[in-house]
Biopython code that builds the backbone (N, CA, C, O; Angstrom):
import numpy as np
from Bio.PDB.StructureBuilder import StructureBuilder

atoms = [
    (1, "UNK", "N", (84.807, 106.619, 95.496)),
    (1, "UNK", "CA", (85.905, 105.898, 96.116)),
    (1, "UNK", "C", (85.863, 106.096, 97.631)),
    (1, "UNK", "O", (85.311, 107.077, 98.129)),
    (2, "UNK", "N", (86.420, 105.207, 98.305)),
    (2, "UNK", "CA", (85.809, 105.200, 99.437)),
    (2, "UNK", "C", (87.239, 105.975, 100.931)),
    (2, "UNK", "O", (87.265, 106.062, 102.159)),
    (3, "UNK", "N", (87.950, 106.259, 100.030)),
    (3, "UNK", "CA", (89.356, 107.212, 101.198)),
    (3, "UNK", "C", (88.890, 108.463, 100.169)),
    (3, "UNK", "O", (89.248, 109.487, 100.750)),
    (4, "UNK", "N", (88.265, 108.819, 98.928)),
    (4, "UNK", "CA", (87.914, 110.339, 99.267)),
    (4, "UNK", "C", (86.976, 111.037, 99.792)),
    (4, "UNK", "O", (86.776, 112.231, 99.568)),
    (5, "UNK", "N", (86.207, 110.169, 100.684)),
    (5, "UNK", "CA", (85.566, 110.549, 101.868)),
    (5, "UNK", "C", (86.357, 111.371, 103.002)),
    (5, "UNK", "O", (86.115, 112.494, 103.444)),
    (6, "UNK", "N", (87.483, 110.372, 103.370)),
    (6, "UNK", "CA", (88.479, 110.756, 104.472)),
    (6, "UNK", "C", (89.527, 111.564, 103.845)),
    (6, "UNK", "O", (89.487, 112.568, 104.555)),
    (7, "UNK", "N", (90.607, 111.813, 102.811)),
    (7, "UNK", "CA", (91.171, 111.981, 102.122)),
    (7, "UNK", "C", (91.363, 112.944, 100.995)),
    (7, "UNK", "O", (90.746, 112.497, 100.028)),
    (8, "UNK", "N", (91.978, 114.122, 100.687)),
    (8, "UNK", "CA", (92.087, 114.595, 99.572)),
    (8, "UNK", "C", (93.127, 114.030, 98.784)),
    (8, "UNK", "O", (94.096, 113.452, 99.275)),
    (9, "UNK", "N", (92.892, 114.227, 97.287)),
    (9, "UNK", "CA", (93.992, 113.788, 96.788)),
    (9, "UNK", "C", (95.543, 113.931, 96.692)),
    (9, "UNK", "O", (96.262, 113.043, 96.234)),
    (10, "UNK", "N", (95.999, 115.137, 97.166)),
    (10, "UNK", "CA", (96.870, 115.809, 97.569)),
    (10, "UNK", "C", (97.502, 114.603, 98.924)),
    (10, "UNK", "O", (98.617, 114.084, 98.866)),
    (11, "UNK", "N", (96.614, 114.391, 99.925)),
    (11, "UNK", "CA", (96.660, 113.257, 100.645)),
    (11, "UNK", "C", (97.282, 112.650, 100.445)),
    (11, "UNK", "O", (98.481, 112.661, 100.724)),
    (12, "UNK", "N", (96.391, 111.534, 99.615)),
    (12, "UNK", "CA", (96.367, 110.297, 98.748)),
    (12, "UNK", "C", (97.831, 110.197, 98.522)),
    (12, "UNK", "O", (98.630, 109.396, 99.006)),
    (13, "UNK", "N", (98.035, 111.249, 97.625)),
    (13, "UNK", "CA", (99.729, 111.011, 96.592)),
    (13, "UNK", "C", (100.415, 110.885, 97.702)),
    (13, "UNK", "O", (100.700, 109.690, 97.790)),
    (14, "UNK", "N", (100.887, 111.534, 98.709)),
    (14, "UNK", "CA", (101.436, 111.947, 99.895)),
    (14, "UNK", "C", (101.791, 110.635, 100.603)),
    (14, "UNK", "O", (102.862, 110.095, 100.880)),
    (15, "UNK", "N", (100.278, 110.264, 100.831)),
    (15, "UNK", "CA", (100.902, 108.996, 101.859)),
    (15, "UNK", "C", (101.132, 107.781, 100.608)),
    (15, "UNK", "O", (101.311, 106.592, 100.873)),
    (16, "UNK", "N", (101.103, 108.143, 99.708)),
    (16, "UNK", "CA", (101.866, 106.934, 98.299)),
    (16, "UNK", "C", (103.259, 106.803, 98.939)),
    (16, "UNK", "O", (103.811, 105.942, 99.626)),
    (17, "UNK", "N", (103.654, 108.175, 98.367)),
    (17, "UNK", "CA", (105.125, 108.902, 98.115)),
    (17, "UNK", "C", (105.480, 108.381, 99.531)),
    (17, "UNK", "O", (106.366, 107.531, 99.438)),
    (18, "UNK", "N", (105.133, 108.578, 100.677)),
    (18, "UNK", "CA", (105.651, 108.507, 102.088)),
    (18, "UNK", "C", (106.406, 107.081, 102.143)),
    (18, "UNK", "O", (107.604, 106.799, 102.169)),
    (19, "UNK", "N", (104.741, 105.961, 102.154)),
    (19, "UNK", "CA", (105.279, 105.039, 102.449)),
    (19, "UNK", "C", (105.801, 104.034, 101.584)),
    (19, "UNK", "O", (105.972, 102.834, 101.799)),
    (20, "UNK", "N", (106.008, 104.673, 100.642)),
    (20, "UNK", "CA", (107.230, 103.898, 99.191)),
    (20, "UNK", "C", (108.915, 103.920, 99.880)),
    (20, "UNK", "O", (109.845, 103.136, 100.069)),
    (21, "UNK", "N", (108.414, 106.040, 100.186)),
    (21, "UNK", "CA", (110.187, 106.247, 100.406)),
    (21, "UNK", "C", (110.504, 105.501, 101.502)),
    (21, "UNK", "O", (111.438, 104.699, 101.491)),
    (22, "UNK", "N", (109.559, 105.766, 102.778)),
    (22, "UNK", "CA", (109.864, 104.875, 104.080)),
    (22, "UNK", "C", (110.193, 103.438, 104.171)),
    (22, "UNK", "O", (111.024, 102.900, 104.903)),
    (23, "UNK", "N", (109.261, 102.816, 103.150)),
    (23, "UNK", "CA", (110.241, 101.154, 102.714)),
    (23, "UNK", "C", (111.422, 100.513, 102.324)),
    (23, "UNK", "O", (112.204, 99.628, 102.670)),
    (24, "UNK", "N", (111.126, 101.685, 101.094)),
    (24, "UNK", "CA", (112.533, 101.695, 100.339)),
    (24, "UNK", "C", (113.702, 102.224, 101.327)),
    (24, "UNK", "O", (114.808, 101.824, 100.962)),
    (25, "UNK", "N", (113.716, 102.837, 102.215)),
    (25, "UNK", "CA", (114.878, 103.597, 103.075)),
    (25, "UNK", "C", (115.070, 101.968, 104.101)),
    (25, "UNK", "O", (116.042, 101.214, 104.150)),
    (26, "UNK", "N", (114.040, 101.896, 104.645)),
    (26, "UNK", "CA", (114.572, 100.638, 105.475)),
    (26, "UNK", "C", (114.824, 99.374, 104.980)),
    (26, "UNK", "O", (115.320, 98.541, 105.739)),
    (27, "UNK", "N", (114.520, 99.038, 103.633)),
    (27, "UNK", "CA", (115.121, 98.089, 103.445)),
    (27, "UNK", "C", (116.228, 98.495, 102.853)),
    (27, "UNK", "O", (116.598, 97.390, 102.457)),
    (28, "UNK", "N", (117.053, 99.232, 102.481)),
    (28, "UNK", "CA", (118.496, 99.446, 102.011)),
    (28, "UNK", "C", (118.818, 99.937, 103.344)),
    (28, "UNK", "O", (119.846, 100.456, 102.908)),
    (29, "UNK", "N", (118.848, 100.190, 104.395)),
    (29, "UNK", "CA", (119.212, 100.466, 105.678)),
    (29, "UNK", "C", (119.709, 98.934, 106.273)),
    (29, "UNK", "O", (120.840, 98.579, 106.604)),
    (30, "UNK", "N", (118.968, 98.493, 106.278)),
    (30, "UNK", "CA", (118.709, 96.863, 106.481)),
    (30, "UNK", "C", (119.541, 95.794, 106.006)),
    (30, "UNK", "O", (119.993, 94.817, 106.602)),
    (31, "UNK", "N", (119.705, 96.346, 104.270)),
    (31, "UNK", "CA", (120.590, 95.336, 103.566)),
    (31, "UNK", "C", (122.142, 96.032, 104.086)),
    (31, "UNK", "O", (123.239, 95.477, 104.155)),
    (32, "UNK", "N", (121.823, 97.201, 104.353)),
    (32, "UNK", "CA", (123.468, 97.873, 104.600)),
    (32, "UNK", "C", (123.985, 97.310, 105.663)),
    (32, "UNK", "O", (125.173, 96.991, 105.677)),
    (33, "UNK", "N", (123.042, 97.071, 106.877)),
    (33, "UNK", "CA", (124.109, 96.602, 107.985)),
    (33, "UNK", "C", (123.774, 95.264, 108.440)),
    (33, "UNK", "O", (123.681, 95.012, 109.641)),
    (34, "UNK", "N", (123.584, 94.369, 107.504)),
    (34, "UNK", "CA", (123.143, 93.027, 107.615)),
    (34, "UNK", "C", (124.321, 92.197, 108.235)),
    (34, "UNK", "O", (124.102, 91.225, 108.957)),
    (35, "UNK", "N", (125.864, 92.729, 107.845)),
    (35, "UNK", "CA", (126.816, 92.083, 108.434)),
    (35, "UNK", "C", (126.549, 92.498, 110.050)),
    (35, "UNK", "O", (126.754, 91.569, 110.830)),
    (36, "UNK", "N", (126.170, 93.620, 110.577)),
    (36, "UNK", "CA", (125.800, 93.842, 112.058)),
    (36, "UNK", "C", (124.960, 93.082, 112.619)),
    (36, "UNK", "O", (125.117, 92.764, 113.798)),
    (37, "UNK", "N", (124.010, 92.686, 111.961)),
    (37, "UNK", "CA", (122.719, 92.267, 112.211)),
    (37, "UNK", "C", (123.185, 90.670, 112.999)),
    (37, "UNK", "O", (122.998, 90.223, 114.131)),
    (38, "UNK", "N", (123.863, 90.131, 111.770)),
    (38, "UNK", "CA", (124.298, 88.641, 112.164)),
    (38, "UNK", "C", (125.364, 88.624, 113.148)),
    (38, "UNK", "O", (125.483, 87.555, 113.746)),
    (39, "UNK", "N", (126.329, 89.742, 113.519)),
    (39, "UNK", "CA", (127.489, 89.513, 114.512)),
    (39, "UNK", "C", (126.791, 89.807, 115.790)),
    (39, "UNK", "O", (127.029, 89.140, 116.797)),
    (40, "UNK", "N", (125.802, 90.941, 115.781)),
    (40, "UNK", "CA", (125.485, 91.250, 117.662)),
    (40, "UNK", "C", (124.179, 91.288, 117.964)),
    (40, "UNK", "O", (123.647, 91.698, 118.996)),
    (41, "UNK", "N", (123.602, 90.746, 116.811)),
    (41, "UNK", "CA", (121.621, 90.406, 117.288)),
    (41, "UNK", "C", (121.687, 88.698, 116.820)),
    (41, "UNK", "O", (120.633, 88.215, 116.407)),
    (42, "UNK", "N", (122.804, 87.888, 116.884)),
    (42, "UNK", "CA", (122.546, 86.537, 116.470)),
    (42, "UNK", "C", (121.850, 85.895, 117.951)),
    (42, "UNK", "O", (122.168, 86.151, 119.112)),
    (43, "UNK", "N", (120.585, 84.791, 117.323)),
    (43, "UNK", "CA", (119.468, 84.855, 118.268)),
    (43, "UNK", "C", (118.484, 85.542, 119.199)),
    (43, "UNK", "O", (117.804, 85.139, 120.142)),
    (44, "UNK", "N", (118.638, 86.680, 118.625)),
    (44, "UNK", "CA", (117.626, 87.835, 119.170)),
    (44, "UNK", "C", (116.320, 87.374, 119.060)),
    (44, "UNK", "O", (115.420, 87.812, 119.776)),
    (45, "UNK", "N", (116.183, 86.657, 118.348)),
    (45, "UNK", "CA", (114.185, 86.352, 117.804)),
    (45, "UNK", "C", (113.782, 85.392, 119.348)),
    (45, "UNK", "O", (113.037, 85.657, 120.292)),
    (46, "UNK", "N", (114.805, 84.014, 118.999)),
    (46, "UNK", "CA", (114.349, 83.351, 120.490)),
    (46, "UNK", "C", (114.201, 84.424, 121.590)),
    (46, "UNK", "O", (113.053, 84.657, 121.969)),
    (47, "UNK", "N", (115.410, 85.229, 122.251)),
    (47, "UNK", "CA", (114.488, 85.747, 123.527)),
    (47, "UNK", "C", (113.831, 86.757, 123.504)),
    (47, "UNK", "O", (113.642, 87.388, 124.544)),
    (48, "UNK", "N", (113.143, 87.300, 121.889)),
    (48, "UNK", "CA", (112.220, 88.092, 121.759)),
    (48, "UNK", "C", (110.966, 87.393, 122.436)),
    (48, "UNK", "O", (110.078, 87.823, 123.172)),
    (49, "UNK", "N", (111.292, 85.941, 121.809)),
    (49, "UNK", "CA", (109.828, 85.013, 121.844)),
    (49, "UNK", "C", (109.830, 84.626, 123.490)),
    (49, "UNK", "O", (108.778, 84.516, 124.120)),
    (50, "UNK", "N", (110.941, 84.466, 123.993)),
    (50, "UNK", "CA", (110.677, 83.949, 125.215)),
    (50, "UNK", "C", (110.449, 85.096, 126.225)),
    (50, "UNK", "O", (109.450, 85.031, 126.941)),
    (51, "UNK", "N", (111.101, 85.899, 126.314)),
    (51, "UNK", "CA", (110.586, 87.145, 127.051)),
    (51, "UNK", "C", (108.963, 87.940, 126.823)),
    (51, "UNK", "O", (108.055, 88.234, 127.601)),
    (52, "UNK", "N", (109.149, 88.075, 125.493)),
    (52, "UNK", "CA", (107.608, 88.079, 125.654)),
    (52, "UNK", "C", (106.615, 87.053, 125.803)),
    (52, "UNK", "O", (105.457, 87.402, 126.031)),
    (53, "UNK", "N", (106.908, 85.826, 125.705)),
    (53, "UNK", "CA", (106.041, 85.000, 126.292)),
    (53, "UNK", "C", (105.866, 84.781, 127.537)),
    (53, "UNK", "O", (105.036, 83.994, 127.993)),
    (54, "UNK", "N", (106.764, 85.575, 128.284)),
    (54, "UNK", "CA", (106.792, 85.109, 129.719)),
    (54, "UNK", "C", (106.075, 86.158, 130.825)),
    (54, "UNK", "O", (105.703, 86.117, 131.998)),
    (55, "UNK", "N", (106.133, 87.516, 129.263)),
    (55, "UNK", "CA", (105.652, 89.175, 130.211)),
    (55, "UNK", "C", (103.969, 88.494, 129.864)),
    (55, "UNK", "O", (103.050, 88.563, 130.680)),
    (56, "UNK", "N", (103.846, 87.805, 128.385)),
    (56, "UNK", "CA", (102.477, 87.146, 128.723)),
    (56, "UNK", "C", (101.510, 86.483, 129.866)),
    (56, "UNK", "O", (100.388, 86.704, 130.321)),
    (57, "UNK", "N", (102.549, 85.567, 130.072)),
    (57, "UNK", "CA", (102.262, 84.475, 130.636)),
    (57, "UNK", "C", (102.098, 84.846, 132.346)),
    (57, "UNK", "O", (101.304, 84.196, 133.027)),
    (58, "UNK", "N", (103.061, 86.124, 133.038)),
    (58, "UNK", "CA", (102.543, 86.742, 133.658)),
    (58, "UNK", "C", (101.463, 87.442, 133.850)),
    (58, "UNK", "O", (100.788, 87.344, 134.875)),
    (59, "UNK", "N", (101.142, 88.364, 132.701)),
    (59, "UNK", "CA", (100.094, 89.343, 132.807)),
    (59, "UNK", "C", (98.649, 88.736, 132.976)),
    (59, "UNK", "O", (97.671, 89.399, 133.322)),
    (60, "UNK", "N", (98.642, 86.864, 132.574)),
    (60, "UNK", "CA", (97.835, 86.234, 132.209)),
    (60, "UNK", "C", (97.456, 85.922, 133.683)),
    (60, "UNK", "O", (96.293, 86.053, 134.061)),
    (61, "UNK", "N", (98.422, 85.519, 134.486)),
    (61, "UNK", "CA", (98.244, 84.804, 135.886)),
    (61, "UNK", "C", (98.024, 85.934, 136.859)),
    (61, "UNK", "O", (97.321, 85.788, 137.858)),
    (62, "UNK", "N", (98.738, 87.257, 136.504)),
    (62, "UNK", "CA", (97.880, 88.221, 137.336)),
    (62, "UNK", "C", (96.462, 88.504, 137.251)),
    (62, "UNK", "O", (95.678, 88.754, 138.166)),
    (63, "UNK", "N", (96.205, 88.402, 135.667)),
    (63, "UNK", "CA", (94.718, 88.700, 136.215)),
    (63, "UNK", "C", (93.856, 87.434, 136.488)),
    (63, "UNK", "O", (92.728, 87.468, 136.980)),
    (64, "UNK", "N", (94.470, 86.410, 136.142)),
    (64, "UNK", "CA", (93.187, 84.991, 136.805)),
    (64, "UNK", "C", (93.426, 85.184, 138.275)),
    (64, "UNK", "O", (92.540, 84.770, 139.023)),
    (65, "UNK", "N", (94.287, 85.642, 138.706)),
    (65, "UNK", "CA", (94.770, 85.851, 140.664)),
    (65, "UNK", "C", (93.831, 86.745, 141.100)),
    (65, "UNK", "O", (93.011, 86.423, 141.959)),
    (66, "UNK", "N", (93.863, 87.914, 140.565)),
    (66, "UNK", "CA", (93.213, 88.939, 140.906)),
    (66, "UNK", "C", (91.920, 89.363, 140.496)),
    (66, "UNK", "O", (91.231, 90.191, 141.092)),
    (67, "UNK", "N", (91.617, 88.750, 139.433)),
    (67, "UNK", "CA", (90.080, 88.635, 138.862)),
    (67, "UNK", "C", (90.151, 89.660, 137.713)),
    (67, "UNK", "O", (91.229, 89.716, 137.121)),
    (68, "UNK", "N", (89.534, 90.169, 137.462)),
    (68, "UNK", "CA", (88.974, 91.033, 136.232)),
    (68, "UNK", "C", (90.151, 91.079, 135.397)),
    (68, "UNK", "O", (90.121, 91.675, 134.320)),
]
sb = StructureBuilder()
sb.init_structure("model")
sb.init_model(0)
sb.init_chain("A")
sb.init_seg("    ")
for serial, (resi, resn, name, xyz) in enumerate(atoms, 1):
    if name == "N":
        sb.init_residue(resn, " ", resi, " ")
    sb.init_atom(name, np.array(xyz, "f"), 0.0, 1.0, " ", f" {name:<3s}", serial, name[0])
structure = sb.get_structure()
């Protein structure tokens, strides 16, 4: 198998167990404050998209300005 190269099994179970519990915690975290979610992040995604398109769209024109 090719992670018990990198990996003991002890490992293995470990990062199972980890990232089961770590899912499972944020999505019931998630469903818990979903009424928050919609009252004080309503439209958060647009100026996720536009702000980072714009730290893009800078970083892009600095370097065609400046070369490398």
């Amino acid at each position: 198998m090719f992670l018990s190269a990198f990996f003991t099994t002890g490992r293995i179970i470990f990062i199972i167990f980890f990232v089961t519990a770590f899912i499972s915690l944020m999505i019931y975290s998630y469903r818990k404050d979903i009424k928050n979610h919609n009252r004080y992040y309503k439209g958060a995604g647009k100026k996720v998209v536009i702000y980072g398109g714009l730290i893009v769209l800078i970083f892009m024109a600095i370097r065609f300005l400046w070369g490398h």
